[in-house]
C-alpha beads as a LAMMPS data file, in Angstrom:
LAMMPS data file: protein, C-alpha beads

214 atoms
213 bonds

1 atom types
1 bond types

-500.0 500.0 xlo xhi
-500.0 500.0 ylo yhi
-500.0 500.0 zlo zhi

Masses

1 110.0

Atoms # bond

1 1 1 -8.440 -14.820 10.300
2 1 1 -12.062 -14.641 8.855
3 1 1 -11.983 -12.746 5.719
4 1 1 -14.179 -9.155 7.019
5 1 1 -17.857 -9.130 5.835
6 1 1 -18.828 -6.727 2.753
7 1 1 -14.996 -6.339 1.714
8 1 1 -13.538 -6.985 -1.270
9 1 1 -10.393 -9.185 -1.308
10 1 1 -6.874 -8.658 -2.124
11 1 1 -2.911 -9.176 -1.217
12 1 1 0.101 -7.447 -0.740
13 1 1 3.582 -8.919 -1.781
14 1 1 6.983 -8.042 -1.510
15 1 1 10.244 -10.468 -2.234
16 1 1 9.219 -12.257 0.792
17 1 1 6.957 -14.087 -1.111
18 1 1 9.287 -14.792 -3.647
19 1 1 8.164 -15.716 -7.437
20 1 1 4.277 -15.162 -7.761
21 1 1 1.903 -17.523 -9.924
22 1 1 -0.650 -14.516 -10.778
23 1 1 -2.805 -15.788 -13.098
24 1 1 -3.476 -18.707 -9.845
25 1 1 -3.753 -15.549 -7.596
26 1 1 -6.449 -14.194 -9.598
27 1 1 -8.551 -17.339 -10.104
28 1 1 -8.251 -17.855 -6.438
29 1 1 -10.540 -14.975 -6.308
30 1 1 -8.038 -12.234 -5.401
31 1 1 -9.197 -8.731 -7.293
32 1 1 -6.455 -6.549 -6.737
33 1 1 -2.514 -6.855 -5.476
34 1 1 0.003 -4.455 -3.843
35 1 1 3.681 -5.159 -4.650
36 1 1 6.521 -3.229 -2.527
37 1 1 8.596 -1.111 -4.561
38 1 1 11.007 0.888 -2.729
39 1 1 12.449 1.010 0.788
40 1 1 14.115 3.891 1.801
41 1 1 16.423 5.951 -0.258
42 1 1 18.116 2.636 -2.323
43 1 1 16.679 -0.840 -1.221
44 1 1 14.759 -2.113 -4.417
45 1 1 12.229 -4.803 -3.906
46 1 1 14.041 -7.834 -6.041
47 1 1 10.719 -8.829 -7.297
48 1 1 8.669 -5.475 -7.879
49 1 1 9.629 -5.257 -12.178
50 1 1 8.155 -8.504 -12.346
51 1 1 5.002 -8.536 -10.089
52 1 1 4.180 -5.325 -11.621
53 1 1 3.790 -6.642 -14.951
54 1 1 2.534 -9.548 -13.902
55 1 1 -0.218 -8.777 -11.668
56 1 1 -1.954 -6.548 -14.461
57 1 1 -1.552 -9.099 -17.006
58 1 1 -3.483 -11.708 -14.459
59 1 1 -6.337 -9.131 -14.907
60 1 1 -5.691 -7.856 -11.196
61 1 1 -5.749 -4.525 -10.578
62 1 1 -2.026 -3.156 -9.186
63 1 1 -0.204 -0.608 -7.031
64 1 1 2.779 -0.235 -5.439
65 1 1 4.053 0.735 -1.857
66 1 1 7.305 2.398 -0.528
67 1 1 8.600 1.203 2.960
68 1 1 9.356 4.662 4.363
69 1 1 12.480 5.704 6.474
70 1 1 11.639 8.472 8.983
71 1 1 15.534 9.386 9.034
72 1 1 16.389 9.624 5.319
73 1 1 15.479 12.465 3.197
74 1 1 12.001 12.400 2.194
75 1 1 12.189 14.105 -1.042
76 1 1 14.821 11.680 -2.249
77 1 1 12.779 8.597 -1.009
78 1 1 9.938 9.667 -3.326
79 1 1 12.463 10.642 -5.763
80 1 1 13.746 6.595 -5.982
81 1 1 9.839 5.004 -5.789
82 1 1 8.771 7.412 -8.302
83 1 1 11.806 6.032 -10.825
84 1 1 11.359 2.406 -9.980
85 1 1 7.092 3.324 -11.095
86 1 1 9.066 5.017 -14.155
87 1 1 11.014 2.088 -14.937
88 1 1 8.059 -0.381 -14.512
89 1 1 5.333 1.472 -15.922
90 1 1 7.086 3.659 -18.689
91 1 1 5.801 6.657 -16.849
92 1 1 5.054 7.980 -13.422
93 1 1 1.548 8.532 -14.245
94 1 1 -0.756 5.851 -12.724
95 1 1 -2.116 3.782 -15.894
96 1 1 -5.701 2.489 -15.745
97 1 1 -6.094 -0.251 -13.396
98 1 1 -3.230 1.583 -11.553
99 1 1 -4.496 1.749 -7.771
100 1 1 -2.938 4.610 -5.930
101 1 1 0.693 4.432 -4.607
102 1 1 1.264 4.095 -0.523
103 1 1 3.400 4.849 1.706
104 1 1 3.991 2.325 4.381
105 1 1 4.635 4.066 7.669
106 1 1 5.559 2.224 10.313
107 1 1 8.538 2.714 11.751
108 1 1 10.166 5.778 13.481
109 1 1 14.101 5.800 12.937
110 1 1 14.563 7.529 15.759
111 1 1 12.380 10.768 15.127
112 1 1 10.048 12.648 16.268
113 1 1 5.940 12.169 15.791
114 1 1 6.237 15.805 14.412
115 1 1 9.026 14.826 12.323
116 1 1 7.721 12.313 11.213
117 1 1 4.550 13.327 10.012
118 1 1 6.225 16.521 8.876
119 1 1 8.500 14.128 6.288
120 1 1 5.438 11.749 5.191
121 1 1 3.655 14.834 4.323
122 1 1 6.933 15.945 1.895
123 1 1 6.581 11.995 0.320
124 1 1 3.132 12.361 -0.330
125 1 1 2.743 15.969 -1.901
126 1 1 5.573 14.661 -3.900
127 1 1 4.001 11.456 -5.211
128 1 1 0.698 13.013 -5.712
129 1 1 2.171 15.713 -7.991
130 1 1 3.996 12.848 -10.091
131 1 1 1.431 10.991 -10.489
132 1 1 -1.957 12.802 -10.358
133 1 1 -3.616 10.902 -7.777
134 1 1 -3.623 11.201 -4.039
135 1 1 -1.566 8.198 -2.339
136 1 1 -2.628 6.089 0.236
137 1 1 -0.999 6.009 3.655
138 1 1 -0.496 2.675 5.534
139 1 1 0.183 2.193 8.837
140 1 1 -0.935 0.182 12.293
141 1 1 -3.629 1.517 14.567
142 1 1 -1.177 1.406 17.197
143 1 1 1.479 2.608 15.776
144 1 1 -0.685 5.612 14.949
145 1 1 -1.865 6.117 18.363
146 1 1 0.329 5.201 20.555
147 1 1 3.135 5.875 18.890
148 1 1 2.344 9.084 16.731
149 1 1 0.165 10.096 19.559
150 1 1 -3.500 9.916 16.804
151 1 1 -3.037 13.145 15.373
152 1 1 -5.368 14.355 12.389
153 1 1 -2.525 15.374 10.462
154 1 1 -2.596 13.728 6.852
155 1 1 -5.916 12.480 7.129
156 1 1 -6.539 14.208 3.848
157 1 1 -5.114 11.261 2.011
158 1 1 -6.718 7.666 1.762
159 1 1 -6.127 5.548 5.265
160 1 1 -4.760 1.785 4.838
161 1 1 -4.924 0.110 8.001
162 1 1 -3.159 -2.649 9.611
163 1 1 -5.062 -4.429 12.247
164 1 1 -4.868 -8.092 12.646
165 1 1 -8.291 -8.958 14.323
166 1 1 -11.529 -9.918 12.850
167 1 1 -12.708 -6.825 14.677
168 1 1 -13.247 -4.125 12.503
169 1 1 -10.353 -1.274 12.951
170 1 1 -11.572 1.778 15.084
171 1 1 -11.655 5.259 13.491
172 1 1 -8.306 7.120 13.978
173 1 1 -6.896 10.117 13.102
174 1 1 -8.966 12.627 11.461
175 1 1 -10.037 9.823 9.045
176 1 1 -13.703 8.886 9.206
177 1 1 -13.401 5.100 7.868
178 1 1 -10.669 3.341 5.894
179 1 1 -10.277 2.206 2.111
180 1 1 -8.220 -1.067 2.769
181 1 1 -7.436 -3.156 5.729
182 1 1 -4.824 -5.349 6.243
183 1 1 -6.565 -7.666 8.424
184 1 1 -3.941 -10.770 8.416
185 1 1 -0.272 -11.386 7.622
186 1 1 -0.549 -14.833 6.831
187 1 1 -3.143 -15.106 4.141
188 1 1 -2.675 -18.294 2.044
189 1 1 -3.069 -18.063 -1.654
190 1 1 -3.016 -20.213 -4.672
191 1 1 0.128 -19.375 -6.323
192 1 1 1.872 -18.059 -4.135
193 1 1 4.289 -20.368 -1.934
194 1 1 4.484 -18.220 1.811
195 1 1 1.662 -16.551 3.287
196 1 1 0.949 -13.173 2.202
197 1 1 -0.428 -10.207 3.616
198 1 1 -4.466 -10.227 3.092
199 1 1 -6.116 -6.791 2.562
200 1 1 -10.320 -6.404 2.438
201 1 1 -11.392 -2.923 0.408
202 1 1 -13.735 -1.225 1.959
203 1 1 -16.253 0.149 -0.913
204 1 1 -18.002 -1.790 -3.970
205 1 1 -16.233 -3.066 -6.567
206 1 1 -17.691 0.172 -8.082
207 1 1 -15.859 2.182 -6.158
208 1 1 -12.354 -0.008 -6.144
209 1 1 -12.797 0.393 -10.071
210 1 1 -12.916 4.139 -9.574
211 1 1 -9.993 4.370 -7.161
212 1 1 -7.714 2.419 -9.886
213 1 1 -8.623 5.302 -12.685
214 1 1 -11.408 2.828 -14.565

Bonds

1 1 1 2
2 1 2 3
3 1 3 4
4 1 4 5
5 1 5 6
6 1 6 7
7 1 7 8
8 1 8 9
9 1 9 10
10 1 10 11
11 1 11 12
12 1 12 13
13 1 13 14
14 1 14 15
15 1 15 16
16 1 16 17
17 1 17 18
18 1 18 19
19 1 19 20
20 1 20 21
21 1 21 22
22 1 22 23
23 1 23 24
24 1 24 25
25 1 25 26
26 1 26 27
27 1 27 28
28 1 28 29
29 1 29 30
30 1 30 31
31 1 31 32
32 1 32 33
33 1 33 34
34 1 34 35
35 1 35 36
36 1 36 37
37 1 37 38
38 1 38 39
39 1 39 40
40 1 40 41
41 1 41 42
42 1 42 43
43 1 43 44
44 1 44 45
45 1 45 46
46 1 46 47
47 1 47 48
48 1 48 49
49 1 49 50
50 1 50 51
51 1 51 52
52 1 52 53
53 1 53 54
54 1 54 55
55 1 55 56
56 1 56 57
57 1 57 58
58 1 58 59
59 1 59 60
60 1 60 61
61 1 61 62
62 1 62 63
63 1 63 64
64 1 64 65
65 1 65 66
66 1 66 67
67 1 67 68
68 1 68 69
69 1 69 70
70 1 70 71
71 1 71 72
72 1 72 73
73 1 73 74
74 1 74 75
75 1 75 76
76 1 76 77
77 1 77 78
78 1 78 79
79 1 79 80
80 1 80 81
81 1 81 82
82 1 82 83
83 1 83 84
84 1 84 85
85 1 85 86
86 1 86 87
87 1 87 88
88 1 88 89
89 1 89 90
90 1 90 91
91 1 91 92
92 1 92 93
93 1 93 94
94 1 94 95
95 1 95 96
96 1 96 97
97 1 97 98
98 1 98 99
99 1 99 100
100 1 100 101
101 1 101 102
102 1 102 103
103 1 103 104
104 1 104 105
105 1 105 106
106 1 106 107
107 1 107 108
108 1 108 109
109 1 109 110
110 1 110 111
111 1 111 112
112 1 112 113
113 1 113 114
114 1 114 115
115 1 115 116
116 1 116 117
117 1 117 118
118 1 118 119
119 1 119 120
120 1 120 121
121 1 121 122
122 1 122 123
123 1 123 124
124 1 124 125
125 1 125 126
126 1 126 127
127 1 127 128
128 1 128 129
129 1 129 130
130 1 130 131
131 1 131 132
132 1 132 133
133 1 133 134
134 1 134 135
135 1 135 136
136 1 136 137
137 1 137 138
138 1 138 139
139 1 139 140
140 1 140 141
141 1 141 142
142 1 142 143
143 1 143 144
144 1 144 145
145 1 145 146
146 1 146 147
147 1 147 148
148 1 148 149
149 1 149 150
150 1 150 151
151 1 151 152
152 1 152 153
153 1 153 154
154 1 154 155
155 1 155 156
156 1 156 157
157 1 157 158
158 1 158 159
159 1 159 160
160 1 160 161
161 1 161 162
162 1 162 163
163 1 163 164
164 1 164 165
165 1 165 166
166 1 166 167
167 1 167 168
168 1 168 169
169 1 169 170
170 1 170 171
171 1 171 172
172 1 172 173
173 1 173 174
174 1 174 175
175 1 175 176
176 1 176 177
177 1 177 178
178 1 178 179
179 1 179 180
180 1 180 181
181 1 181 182
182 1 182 183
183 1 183 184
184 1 184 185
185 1 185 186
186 1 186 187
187 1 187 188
188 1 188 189
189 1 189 190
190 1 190 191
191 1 191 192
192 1 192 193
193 1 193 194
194 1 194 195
195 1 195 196
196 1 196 197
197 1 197 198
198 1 198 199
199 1 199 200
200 1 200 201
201 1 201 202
202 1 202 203
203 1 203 204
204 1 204 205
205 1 205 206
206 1 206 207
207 1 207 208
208 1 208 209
209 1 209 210
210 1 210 211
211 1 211 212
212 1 212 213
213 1 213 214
């Protein structure tokens, strides 16, 4: 798909991708990387220790994601990202060059959209204490809408979304525009041997600076 106009590009990995060349990622052009952390209430990401060191020491700016579980306690799911951060980082605190965390919503386990929402709310307050930033929430346009039925609830935090078009994603929610997209799930990149997901940030690299603590 045809990288969106005025964005600024970057990836997101998990062990899918298996060992990452980083410094190639970066001279590819790349400027900043998302690595999964957590999944869950106890599913590491094999890779995440690694690709967290490694993407800030390629001169990328980093962040990390948690895969989030509808059913399982949400208090204890930010409990487990927030000590995997802790175990990578040193501290829970966002460094700088630290983008935001995210939670990845996209599935339903069997609840409720109230439920749900209700439980990503309890992630995010949580992570946003810990760390002293607001988190970013991922999830699908339709997923949000059709499945969630496009409420405004959580719009407060910083939308990631998940279209794969060339068409840019349509406002949903109670959010006015979006700070990444992820407009393909089969970017290919230098370094890295399966495709990746590609994201485009939606701001200068001004503002991407800013939202990473520089």
């Amino acid at each position: 798909m045809t990288f969106p106009a005025n964005g600024i590009p970057g990836i997101d990995v998990s062990h899918y991708q298996g060992v990452v060349d980083w410094a190639a990622v970066a001279a590819s052009g790349e400027q900043f990387a998302y690595a999964k952390a957590t999944e869950s209430v106890s599913v590491s990401d094999l890779y995440f220790h690694d690709n967290w060191a490694a993407i800030k020491s390629a001169g990328l700016l980093r962040g990390a994601y948690h895969f989030f579980h509808p059913d399982q306690d949400p208090a204890t799911q930010a409990k487990f990202f927030l000590t995997k951060l802790t175990a990578a980082n040193g501290s829970p605190l966002l460094a700088p060059g630290d983008l935001p965390a995210t939670l990845d919503l996209e599935t339903t386990g069997g609840r409720s959209p109230a439920d749900i929402l209700s439980a990503a709310a309890v992630w995010l307050q949580a992570v946003a204490a810990a760390t002293g930033r607001q988190p970013l929430l991922y999830t699908f346009t339709s997923f949000w809408r059709n499945t969630l039925g496009n409420p405004k609830t959580l719009s407060n935090y910083p939308l990631w979304i998940a279209q794969y078009s060339s068409a840019t994603p349509p406002q949903i929610g109670g959010w006015n525009n979006y700070t990444f997209w992820q407009f393909s799930p089969s970017t290919v990149v230098a370094g890295i041997g399966k495709p990746a997901d590609g994201d485009s940030f939606n701001g200068t690299s001004t503002d991407l600076h800013t939202l990473a603590g520089l």
